[in-house]
C-alpha positions as CSV (number, residue, x, y, z in Angstrom):
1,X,-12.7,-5.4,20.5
2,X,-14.6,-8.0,17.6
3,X,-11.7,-10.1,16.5
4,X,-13.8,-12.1,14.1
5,X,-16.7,-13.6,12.2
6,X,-17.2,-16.7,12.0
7,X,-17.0,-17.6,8.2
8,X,-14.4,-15.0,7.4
9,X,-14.4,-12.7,4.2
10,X,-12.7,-9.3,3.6
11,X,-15.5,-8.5,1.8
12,X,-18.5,-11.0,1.4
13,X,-19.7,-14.2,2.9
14,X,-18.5,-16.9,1.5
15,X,-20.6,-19.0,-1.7
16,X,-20.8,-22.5,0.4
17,X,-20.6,-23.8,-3.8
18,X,-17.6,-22.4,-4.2
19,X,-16.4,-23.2,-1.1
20,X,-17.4,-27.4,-1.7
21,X,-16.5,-27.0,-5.4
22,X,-12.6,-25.8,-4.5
23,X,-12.5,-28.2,-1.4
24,X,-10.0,-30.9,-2.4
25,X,-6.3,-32.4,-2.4
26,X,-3.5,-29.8,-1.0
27,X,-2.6,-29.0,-4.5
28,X,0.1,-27.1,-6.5
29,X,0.5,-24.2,-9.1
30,X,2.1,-24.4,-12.4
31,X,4.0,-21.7,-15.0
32,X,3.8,-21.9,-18.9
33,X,5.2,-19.6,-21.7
34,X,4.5,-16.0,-21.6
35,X,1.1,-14.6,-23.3
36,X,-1.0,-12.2,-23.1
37,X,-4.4,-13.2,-19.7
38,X,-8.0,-13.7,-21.3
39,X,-9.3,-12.3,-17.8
40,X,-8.5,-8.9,-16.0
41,X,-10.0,-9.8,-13.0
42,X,-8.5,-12.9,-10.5
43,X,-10.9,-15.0,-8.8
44,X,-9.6,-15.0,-5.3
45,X,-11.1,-16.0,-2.0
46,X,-11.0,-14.2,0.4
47,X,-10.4,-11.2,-1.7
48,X,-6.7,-9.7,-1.2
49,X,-6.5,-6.0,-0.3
50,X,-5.0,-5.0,-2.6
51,X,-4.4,-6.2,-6.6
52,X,-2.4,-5.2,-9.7
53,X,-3.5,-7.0,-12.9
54,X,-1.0,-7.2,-16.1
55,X,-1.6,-9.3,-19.2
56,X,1.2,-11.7,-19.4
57,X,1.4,-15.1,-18.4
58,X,4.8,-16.5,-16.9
59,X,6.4,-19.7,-17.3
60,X,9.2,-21.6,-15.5
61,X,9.6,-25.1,-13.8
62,X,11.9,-24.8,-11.0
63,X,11.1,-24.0,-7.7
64,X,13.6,-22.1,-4.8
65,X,13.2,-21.9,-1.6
66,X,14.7,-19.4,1.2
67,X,16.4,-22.2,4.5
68,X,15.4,-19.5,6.7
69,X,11.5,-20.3,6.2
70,X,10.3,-23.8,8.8
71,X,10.8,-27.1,7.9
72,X,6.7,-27.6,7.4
73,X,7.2,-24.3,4.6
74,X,9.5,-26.1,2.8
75,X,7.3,-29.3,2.6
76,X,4.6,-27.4,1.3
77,X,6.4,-25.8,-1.1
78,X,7.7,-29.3,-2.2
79,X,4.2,-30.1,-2.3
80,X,3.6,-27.5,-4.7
81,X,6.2,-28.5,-7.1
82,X,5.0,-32.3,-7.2
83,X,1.4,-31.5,-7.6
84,X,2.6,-29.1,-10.7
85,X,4.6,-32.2,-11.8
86,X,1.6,-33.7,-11.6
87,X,-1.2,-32.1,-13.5
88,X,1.0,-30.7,-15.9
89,X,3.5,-33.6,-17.2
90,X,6.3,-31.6,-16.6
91,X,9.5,-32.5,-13.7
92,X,9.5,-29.4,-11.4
93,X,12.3,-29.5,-8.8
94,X,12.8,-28.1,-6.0
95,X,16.0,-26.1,-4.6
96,X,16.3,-25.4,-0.8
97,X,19.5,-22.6,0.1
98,X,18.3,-19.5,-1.7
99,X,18.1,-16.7,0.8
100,X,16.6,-13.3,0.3
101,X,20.5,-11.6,-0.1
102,X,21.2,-13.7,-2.9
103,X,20.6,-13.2,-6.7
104,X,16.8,-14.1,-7.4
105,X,16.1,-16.7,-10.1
106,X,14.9,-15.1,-13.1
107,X,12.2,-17.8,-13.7
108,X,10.5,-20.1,-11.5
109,X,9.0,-19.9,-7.9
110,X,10.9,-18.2,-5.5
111,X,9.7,-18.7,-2.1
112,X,12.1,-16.4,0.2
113,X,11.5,-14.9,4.1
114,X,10.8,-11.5,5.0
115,X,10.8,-10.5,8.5
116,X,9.0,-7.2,8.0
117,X,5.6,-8.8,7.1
118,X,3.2,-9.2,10.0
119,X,2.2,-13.0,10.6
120,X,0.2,-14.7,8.1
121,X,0.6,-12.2,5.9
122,X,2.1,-12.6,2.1
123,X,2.7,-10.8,-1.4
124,X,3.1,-12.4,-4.6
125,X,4.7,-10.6,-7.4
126,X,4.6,-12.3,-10.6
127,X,6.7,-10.6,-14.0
128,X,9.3,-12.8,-15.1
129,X,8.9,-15.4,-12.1
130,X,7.1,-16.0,-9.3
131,X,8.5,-14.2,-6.2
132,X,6.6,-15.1,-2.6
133,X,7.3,-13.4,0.6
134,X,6.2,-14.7,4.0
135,X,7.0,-14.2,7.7
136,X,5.7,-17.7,8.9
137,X,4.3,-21.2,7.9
138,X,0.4,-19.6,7.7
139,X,1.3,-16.9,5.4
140,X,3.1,-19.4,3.0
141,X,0.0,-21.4,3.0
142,X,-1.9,-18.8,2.1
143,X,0.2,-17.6,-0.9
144,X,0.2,-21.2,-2.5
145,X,-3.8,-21.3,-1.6
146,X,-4.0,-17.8,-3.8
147,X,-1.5,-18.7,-6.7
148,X,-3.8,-22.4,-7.0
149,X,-6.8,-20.1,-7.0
150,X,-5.2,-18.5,-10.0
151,X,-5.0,-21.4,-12.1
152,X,-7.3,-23.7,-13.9
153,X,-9.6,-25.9,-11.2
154,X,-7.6,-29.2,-12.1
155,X,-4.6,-28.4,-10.0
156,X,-6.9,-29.9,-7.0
157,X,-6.9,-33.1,-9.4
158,X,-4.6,-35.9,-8.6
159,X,-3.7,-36.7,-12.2
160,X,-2.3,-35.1,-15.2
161,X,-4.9,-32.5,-16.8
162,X,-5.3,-33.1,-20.2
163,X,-6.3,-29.3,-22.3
164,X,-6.1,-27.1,-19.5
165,X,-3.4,-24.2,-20.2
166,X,-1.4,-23.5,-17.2
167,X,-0.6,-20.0,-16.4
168,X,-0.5,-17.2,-14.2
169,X,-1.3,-13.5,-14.8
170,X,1.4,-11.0,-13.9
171,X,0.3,-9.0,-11.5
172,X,1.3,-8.3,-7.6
173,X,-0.8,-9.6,-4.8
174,X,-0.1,-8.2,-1.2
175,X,-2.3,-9.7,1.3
176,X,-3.3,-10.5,5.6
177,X,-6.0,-10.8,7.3
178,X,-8.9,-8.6,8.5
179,X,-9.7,-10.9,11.2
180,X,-7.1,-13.3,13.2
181,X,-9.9,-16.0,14.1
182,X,-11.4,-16.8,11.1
183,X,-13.4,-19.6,11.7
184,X,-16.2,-22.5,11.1
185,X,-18.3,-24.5,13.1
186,X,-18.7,-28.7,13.7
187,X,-21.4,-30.2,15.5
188,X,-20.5,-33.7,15.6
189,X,-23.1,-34.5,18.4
190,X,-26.5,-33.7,16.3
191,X,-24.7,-35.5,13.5
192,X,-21.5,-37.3,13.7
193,X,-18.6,-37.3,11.2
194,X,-16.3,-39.7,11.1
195,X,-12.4,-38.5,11.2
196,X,-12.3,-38.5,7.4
197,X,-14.9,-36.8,7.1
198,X,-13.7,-34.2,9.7
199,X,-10.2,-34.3,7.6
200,X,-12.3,-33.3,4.4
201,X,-14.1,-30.8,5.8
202,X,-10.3,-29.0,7.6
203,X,-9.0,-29.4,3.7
204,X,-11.7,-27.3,2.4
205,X,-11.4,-24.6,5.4
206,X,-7.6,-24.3,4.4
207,X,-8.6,-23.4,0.6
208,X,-10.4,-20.7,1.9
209,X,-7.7,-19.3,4.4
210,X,-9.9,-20.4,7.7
211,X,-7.7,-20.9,10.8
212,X,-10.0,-22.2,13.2
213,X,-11.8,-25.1,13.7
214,X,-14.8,-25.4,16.9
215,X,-15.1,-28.8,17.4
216,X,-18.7,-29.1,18.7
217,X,-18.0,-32.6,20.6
218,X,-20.8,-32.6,23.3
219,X,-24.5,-32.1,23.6
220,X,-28.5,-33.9,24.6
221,X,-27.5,-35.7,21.3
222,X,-24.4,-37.6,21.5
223,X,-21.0,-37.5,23.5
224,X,-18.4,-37.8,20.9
225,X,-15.0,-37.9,22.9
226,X,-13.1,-40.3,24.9
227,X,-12.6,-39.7,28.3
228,X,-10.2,-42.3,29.9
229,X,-11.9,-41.3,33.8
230,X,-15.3,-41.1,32.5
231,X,-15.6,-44.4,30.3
232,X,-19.8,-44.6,30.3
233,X,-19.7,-41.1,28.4
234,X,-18.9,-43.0,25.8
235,X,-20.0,-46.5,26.2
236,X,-23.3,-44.7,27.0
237,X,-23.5,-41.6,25.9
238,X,-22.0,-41.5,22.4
239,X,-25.6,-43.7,21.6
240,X,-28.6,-42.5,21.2
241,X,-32.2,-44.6,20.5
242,X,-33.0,-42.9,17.3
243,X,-33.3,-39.6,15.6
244,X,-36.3,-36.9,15.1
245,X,-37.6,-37.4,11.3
246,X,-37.9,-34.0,9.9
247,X,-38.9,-31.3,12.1
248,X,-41.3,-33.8,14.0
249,X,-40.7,-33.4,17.4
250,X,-42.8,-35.8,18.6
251,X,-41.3,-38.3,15.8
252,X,-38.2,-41.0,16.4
253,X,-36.9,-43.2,13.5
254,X,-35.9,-45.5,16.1
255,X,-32.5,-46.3,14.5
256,X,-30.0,-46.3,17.1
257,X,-27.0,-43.9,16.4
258,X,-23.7,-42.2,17.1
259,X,-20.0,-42.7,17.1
260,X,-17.1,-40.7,19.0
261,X,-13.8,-40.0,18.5
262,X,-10.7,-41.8,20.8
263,X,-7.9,-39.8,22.1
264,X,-6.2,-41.1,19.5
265,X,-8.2,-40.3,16.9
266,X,-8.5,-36.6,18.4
267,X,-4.8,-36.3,18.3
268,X,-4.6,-37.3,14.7
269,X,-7.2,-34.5,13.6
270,X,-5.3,-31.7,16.1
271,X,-2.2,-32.5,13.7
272,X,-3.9,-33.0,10.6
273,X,-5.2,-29.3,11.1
274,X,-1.7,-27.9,12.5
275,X,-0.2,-29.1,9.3
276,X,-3.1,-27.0,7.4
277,X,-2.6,-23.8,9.9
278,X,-5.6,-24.5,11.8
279,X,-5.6,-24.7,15.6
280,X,-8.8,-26.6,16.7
281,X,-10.4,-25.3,19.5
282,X,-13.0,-28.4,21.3
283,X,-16.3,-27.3,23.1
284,X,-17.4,-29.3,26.2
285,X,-20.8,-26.9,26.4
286,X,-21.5,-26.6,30.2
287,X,-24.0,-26.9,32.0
288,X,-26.9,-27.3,29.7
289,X,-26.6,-29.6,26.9
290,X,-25.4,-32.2,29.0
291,X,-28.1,-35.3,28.9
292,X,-25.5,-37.6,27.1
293,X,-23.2,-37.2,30.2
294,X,-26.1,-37.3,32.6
295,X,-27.4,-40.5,31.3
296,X,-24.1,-41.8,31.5
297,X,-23.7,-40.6,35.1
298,X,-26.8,-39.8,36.0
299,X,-25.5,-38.9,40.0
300,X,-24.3,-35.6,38.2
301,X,-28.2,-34.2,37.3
302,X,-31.1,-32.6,40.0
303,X,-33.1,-35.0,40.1
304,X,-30.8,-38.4,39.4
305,X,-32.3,-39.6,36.6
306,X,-33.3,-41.6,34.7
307,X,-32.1,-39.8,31.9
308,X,-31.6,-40.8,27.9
309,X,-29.8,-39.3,25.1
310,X,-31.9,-36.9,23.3
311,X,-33.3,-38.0,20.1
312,X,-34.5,-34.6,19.2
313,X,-33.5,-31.3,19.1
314,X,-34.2,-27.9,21.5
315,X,-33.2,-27.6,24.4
316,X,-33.7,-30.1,27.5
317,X,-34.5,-29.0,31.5
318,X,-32.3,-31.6,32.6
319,X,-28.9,-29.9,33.5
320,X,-25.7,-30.2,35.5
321,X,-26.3,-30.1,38.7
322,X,-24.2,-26.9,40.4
323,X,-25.1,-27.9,44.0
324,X,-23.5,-30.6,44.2
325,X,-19.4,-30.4,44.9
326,X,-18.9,-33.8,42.8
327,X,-19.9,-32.2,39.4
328,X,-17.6,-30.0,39.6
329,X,-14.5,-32.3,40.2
330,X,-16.9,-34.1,36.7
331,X,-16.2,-30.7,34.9
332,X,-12.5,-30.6,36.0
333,X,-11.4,-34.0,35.2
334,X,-12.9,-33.9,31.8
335,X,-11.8,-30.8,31.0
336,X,-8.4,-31.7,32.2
337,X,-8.5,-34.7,29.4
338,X,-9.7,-32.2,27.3
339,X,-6.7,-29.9,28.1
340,X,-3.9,-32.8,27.5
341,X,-5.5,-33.6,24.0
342,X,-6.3,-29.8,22.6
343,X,-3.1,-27.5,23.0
344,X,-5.0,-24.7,21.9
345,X,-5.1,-21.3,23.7
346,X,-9.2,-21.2,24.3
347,X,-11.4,-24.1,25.7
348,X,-15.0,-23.4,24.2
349,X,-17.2,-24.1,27.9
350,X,-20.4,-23.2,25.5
351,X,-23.0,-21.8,28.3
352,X,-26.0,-21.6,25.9
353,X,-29.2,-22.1,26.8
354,X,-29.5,-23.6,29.8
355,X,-32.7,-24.0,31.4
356,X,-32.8,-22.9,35.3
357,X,-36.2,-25.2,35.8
358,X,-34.3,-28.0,37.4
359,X,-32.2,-25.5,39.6
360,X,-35.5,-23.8,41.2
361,X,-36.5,-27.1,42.2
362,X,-33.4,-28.6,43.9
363,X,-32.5,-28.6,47.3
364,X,-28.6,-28.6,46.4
365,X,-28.7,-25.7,44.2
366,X,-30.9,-23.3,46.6
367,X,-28.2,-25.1,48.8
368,X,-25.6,-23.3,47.4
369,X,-27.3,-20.2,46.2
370,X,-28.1,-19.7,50.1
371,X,-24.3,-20.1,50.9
372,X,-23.5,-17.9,48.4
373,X,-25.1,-15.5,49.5
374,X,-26.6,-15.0,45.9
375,X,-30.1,-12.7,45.4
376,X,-31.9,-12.2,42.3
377,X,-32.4,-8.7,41.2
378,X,-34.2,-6.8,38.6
379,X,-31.5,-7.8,36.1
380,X,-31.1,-11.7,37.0
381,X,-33.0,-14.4,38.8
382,X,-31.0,-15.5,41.6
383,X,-30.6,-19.1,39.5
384,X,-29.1,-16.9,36.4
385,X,-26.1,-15.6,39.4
386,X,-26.1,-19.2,40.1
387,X,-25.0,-20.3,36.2
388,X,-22.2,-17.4,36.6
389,X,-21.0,-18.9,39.4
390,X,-20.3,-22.1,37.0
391,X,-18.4,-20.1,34.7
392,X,-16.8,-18.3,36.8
393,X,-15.2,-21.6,38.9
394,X,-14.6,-22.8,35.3
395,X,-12.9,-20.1,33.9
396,X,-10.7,-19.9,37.5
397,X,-9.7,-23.8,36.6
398,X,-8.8,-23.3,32.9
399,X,-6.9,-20.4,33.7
400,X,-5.0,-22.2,36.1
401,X,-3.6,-24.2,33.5
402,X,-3.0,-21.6,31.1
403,X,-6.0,-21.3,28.5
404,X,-9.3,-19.2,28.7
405,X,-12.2,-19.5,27.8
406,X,-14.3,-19.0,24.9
407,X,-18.5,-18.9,26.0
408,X,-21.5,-18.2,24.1
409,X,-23.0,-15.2,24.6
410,X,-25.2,-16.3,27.5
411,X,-22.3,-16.3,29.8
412,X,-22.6,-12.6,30.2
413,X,-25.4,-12.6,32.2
414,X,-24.2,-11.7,35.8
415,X,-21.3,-11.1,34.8
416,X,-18.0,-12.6,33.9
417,X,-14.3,-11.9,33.6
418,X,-12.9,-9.6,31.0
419,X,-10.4,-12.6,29.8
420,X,-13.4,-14.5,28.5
421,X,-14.0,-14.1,24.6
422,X,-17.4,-14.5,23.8
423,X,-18.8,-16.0,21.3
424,X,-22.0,-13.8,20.2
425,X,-25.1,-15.6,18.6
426,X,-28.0,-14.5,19.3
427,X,-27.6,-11.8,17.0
428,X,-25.2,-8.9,17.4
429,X,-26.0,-6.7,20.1
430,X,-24.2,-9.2,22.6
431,X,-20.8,-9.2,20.6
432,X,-21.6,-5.3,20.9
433,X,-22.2,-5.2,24.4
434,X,-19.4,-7.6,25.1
435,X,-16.6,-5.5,23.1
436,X,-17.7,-2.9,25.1
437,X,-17.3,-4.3,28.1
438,X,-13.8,-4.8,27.0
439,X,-14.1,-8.6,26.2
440,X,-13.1,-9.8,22.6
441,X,-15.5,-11.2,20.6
442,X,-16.5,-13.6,18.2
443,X,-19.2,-12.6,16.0
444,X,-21.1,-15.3,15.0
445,X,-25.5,-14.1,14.5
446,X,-26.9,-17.0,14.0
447,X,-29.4,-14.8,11.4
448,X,-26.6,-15.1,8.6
449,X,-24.0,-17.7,10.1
């Protein structure tokens, strides 16, 4: 079954404007005197499934919320009430105790728990107050995302707004997901962000409802994450001599760059996005896109070197080497790391484009494909069985410890088992072919995402 796009809309990609114009400041929502809405239509992204417009406006300061929602609810909706405070002047407080049996406020936010709703799903129903209705901490979220989508684009400002009137339409929102991974892409190996940076771009993927962040953290270009066994991957390979100018290929700046990212520094982002709702999920892509490890270690490659980290883009014939026991023990260890940092449910193993030139060549790999017992076929070059054979051990190790995998597309080819989720990219048909085969599926064509 497809259990996602990558940028995710219920109806429409996403305007990236839009999307960088609302990025900002977890923010609150604020209430005013009842009046009659300028606008019959709410500006909401993603869409909600369903809307009923009024024309009134409500107002109210205080805010209540239901003890049976989780402590990181509550802080939000604290949140919520300061930023209101904030941009509007006016003291909202907060009241934590009110419980869905009891006698609802008749002004105000009322924040209260309802069991029946399905997980990050919400309804807001606005007449005389605000009423909110969530099952868990995402579908909170995503109720105080849509009622600051509702107001006037200061309340992502940090200080008071000076003209802007503050009110909401009445109206009743209910509202969950078409897709449960709804995510977007980082490559911090082509062009490395610092943890701000990173930070910035999770606060703008939680305006828009996105609960998924791939963290793109290895590649030719740049190793970007500490790995306490493996130290040269990023003494070495988090460097590389310069960078291609333009779409010159033959071109290098010669301006030495990169950067990575220490455990630390990795667990600080995984928390920063929990507290958003957003699980990050890292890729180690294996076994192409691996120069920056091979010139760190260059024992782990065909040939042995000498390697350099790419300062250009494509895609490079130098590999991991599959014949030889001691990469995989590499992939293991590092993944392991990997494992300990991310406690996400999928490990992104990438599997794109790898180039078999190396493996034809090498007296390891035909090594192994002999002991295999691997032959190529009218489907798949013997070498193509040989890069399923990767996954496959890899997939066997990361199940072990209680994830799966997430591969691009490629990863199909000879095969692979039905646990894996594959990420499709090369278009459609191999999210097509993949949901057929009973895998689930990330649609990602790389023709419109």
């Amino acid at each position: 079954m497809i259990i996602a796009i990558f940028v995710h809309s219920h109806d429409t990609y996403y305007n990236m404007k839009k999307l960088l114009a609302l990025a900002g400041f977890l923010a609150a929502g604020c209430l005013t005197m009842m009046a009659k809405v300028p606008e019959t239509r709410l500006d909401i992204t993603p869409s909600p499934k369903s809307v009923e417009i009024g024309k009134l406006k409500i107002s109210g300061a205080p805010f209540y919320c239901d003890p049976r929602l989780d402590s990181l609810s509550r802080v939000n909706v604290a949140a919520l009430a300061s930023r209101l405070s904030t941009v509007t002047g006016k003291i909202s407080t907060t009241a934590i105790g009110l419980s869905a049996s009891a006698t609802a406020p008749q002004k105000g936010f009322v924040f209260l728990y309802d069991s029946s709703l399905e997980s990050e799903a919400y309804t807001i129903k606005i007449d005389r107050c605000v009423t909110v209705k969530a099952s868990d901490f995402n579908g909170i979220l995503y109720s105080i995302q849509t009622l600051k989508q509702m107001l006037p684009e200061s309340i992502y400002s940090k200080k008071k707004a000076e003209k802007d009137s503050w009110y909401l339409p009445v109206c009743t929102i209910k509202d969950s997901p078409r897709f449960k991974y709804r995510g977007m892409h980082l490559d911090c190996s082509r062009h490395f962000f610092n943890v701000a940076e990173v930070k910035r771009y999770l606060d703008i993927m939680a305006v828009h409802k996105l609960n998924t962040f791939h963290w793109h953290l290895s590649d030719d270009q740049g190793w970007r994450i500490e790995i306490q066994q493996y130290p040269r991957l990023t003494e070495t390979g988090a460097y590389r001599s310069g960078t291609m100018i333009g779409r010159d290929f033959s071109s290098n700046d010669g301006v030495v760059y990169g950067g990575y990212y220490t455990q630390n520094e990795i667990r600080e982002v995984v928390k920063y996005a929990s507290d958003l709702g957003i699980t990050v999920i890292p890729e180690i892509d294996l076994p192409g896109h691996m120069l920056a490890a091979l010139t760190s270690y260059p024992e782990l490659g065909c040939t042995g070197g000498p390697y350099a980290v790419w300062h250009k883009w494509g895609v490079a014939d130098d590999v991991l080497c599959p014949g030889k026991e001691e990469t995989f023990v590499f992939i293991e260890n590092v993944l392991s790391e990997v494992m300990e940092l991310f406690p996400s449910k999928y490990i992104h193993i990438g599997g794109d484009e790898c180039p078999k030139t190396r493996w034809e060549e090498c007296e390891d790999c035909q090594k192994r494909i002999a002991e295999l017992g691997i032959h190529g076929d009218e489907h798949h070059t013997a070498e193509q069985y040989l890069q399923n054979y990767v996954t496959a051990r890899v997939q066997k190790f990361v199940n072990a410890h209680g994830r799966k995998i997430i591969g691009w597309d490629e990863i199909l080819e000879g095969g692979v088992s039905d646990n894996a989720t594959i990420m499709s990219w090369r278009g459609e048909e191999g999210g097509i072919e993949a949901a057929q085969l009973g895998h689930r599926v990330i649609m990602t064509p790389n023709q419109y995402l």
